[in-house]
N, C-alpha and C positions, 0 to 999 in steps of 0.2 A: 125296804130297798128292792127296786126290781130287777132283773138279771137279763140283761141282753141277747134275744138267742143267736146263734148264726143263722147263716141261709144256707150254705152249701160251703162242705170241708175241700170243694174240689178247684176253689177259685184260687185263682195263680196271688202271689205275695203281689205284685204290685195292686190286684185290686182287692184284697183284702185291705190295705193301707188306705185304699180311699174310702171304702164300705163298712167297713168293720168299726161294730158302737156305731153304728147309723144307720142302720137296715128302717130301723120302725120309723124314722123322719117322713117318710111322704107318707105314710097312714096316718099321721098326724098335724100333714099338711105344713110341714116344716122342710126345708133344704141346709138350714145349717142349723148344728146344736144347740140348743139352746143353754144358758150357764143360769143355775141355780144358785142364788148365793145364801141360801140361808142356813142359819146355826140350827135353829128350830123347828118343828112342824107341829103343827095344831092334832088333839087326838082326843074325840070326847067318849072314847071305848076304852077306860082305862085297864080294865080286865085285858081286854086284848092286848093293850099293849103290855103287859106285866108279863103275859105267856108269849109276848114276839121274846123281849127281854131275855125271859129264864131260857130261851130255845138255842138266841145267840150266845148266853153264858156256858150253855152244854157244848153246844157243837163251834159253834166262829162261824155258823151260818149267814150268808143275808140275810136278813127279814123280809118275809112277802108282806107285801103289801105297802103302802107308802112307806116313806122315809119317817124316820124314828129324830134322830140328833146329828148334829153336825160330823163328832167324833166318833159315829158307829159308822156313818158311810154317806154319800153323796152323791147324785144321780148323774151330775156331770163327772165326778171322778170315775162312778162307775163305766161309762161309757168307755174312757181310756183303757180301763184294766182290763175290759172287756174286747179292746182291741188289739193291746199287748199279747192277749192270752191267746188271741187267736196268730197272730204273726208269730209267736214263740213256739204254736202248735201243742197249748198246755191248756187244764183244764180252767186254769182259773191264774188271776192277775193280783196283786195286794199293790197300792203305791201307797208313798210314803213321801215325808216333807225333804229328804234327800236322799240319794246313794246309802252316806254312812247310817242313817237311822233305819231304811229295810238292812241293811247287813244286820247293827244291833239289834233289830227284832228278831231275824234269824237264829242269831246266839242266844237270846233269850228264849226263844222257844224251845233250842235242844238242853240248853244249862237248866230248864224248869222241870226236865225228867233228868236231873243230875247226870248228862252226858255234855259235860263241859270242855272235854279235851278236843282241840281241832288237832288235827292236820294240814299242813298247806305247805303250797309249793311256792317258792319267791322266784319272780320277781310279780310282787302285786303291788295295787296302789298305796302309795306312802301312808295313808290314813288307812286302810284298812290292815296293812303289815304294822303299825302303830297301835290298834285298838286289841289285838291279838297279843301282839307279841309283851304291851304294857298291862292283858289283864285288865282291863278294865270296866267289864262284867265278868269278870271271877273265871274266864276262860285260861285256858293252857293250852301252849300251840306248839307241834314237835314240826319243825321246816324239816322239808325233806328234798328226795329229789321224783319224778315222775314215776318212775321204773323201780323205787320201792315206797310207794307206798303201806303196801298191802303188809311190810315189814311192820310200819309206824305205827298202825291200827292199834288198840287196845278196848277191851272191856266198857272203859267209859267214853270213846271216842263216837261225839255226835257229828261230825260234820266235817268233810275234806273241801278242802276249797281252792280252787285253784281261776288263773285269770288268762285266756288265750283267745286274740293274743294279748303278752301281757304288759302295762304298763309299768316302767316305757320304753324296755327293749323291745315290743312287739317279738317277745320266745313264743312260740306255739307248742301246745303239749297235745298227744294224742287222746282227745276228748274218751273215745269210746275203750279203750285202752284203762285210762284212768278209773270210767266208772267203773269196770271190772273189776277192777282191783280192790276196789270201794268195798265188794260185798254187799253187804246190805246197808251200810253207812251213806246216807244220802252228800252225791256228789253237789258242790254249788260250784256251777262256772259265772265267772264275768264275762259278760258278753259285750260291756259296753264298749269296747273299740270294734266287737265285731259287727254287733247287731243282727237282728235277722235277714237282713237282706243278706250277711256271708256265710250264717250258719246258725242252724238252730239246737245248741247243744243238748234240749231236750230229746231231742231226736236221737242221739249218741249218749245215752244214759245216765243226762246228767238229771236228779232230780227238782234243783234250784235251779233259776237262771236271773242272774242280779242285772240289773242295769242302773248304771248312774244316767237316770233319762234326763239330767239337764244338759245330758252330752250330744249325742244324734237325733234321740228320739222327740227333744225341743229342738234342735237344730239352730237355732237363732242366740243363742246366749240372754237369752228373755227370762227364763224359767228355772228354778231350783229343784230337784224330784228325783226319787229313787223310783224302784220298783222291783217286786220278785214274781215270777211266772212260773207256777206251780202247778203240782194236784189238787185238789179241791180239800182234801184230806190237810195238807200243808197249809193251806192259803186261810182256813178257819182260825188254827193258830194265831196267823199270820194276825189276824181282824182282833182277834183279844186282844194281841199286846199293843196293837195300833190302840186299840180303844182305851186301853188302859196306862199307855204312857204316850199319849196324846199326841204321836208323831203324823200328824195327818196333812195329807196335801191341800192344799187350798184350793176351791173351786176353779179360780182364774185361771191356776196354774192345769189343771186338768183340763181344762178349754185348751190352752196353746198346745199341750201334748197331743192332746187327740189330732186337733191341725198339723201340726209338726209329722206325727205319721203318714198322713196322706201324701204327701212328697218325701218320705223316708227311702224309697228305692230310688228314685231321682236322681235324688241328690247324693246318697252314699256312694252309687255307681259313679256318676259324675265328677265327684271329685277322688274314687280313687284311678278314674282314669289320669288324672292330672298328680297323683301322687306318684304313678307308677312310673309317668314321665320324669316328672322331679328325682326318683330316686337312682335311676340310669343316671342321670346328667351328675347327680351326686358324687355317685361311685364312680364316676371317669374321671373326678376332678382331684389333683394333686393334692388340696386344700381340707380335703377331708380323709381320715386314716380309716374308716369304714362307714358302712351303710348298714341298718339293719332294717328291713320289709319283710313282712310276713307272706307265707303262700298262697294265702286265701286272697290275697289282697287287700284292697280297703285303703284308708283316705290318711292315715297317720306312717309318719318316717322317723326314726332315730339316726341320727349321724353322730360321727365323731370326727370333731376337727382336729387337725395338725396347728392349730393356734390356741389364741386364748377364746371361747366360749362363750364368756363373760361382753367381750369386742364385740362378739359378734351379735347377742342382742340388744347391744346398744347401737348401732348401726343399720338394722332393718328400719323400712322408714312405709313400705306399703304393709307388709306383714307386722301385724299386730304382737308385742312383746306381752303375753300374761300368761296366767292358769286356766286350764280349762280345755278344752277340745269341742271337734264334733259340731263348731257351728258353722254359717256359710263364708265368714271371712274368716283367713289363714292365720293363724296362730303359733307363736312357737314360746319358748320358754327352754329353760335349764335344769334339769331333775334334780339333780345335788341341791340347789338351791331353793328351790319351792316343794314341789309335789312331794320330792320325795327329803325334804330337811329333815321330816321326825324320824328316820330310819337312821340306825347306829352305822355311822359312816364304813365298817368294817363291812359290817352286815350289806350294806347299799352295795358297798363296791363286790362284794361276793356274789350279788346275784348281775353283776354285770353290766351296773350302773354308775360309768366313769364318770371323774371329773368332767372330760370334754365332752360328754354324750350333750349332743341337743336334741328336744323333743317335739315336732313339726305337724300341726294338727291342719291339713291341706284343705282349701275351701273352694267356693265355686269359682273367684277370679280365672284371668286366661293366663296359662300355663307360663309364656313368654310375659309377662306382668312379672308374675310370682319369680320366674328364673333371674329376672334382671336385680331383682330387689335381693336376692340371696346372695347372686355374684358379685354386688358391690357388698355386699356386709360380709361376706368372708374375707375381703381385703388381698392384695396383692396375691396375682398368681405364685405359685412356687416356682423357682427357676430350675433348669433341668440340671444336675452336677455338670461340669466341666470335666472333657475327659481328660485325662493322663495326662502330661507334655504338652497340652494344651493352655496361654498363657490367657489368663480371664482380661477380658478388655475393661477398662476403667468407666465408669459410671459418669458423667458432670452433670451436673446444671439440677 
């Protein structure tokens, strides 16, 4: 497997997003990537291949020189991870066939030097505060809050993990702050509501950086895929356990990703321009009991209405009712009820995810579109009270 170089660290993020995993195309007489779809590759140097083999089994290396198997690695995936890594500002990319299977590689890489104990801070995503908190790679997880950390730490604690901002109160916790705290325990932030376009937490100490890429980083709601941006140290790991519990991206799916980055600044900017509108119009409205936006900005809103929640996603008719985020049509959905169902309902509402919360994933539509379709689905304004000695006039018809 070959490894993509850069050209120069000094090129601004939007054009890293178009160039990056694509430098070598016109020496190659190519303008768009080409997608490799094969499991196999021919190798009449068996010796050779035995010593690429025993070199990845040491280290979680690439292999130089062509590609080996499907499930070691992929030249079209590599191009993605290698342009992730570069917008993340990390050494090195690992993807993976979703979100939750890089997090599960993650725990398994630190559970395999018996440092099984997390740390984290709620509110994270319903499946990943699920696969934690139920144990189910042999992990133990002490929730805490941001500002003690460095309390919860212990002896066998591989890994703090926290999500900012997070889903889907959009909390923000102070990235550089947290890794301090961390010690030498490597931090994992979720980046996927923020993305690199609002921040790049490797840059603020964190030594993971998770992304559910079938959120922003596909942008279209086309594609399934995790991914973690790392040290090259991590990310070798990272390539064992992919290869050995066979959570691997599919070529196709790395073709759309790598496209999907290239309008990644675009479009996250774009629509949180129209999220930040929405959210003003939000919080002035009767109809809803608060607003929660993050500082950095960005394209997702939680609200909480003063009705019923439930009403209100059955009555959106331009904005799309599901799960998921992050693509270019508007989205919304109910945390209690979907994202966040597996989380023990005590627990849900403790980290500040109410019944009424809804969860608003803003896309490219024009702002007035999206405002009309929200104001008819929150239903009837509120009326203003009646003051004092003042007799309410009768209603007909």
């Amino acid at each position: 497997m070959f490894i993509l170089l850069a050209m120069d660290s000094a090129r601004a993020l939007a054009t890293e997003a178009v160039h990056a995993g694509r430098d070598d195309l016109a020496r190659q007489g190519l303008h768009t990537p080409p997608i490799d779809l094969s499991t196999t590759y021919p190798s009449y140097d068996s010796r050779g291949e035995a010593a690429r083999i025993d070199a990845f089994a040491a280290t979680g290396a690439e292999p130089d020189g062509p590609p080996v198997y499907g499930r070691l690695g992929n030249p079209t995936v590599a191009r993605f991870e290698t342009a992730l890594a570069r917008l993340e500002n990390t050494e090195a990319a690992v993807a993976f066939a979703s979100g939750m299977a890089a997090l599960s590689a993650v725990l398994l890489v630190r559970g395999s030097l018996g440092l099984r104990h997390v740390v984290a801070v709620r509110p994270l995503y319903g499946c990943s505060d699920h696969l934690l908190t139920a144990g189910l790679l042999g992990s133990e997880v002490t929730w805490t809050d941001p500002g003690r950390i460095a309390d919860a730490l212990r002896p066998d604690t591989g890994l703090v993990m926290v999500e900012s901002p997070a889903n889907p109160t959009l909390a923000e916790v102070d990235l550089r702050a947290v890794a301090h705290a961390c010690g030498s325990v490597p931090l994992l932030a979720d980046n996927t509501f923020a993305t690199p376009v609002l921040q790049r937490p490797a840059e603020q100490g964190a030594r993971l950086v998770l992304h559910s890429a079938t959120k922003y980083l596909g942008g279209h709601g086309d594609v399934m895929a995790g991914v973690v941006a790392c040290d090259e140290e991590f990310a070798g790991r990272l390539r064992q356990v992919r290869f050995a519990t066979g959570g691997v991206l599919h070529p196709l799916a790395g073709y759309l990703l790598l496209r999907g980055l290239a309008t990644l600044p675009v479009r996250v900017r774009a629509a949180s321009a129209g999220a930040a509108e929405l959210a003003c119009r939000l919080a002035a409205d009767p109809r809803v009991s608060r607003v929660h936006y993050p500082r950095i900005g960005g394209a997702m809103i939680a609200f909480e209405v003063e009705g019923d929640p439930h009403e209100v996603i059955g009555a959106v008719r331009l904005i799309t009712p599901a799960v998921s985020l992050g693509s270019v049509d508007t989205l919304i959905q109910h945390p209690a009820s979907i994202s966040h169902r597996v989380v023990d309902a005590e627990d849900r509402r403790g980290a500040g995810v109410s019944d009424r919360l809804l969860r608003l994933s803003v896309g490219l539509e024009d702002v007035e579109d999206l405002w009309a379709d929200l104001d008819r689905a929150l239903g009837q304004r509120a009326r203003p009270p009646v003051p004092a000695g003042v007799r309410e006039p009768v209603r007909r018809g």
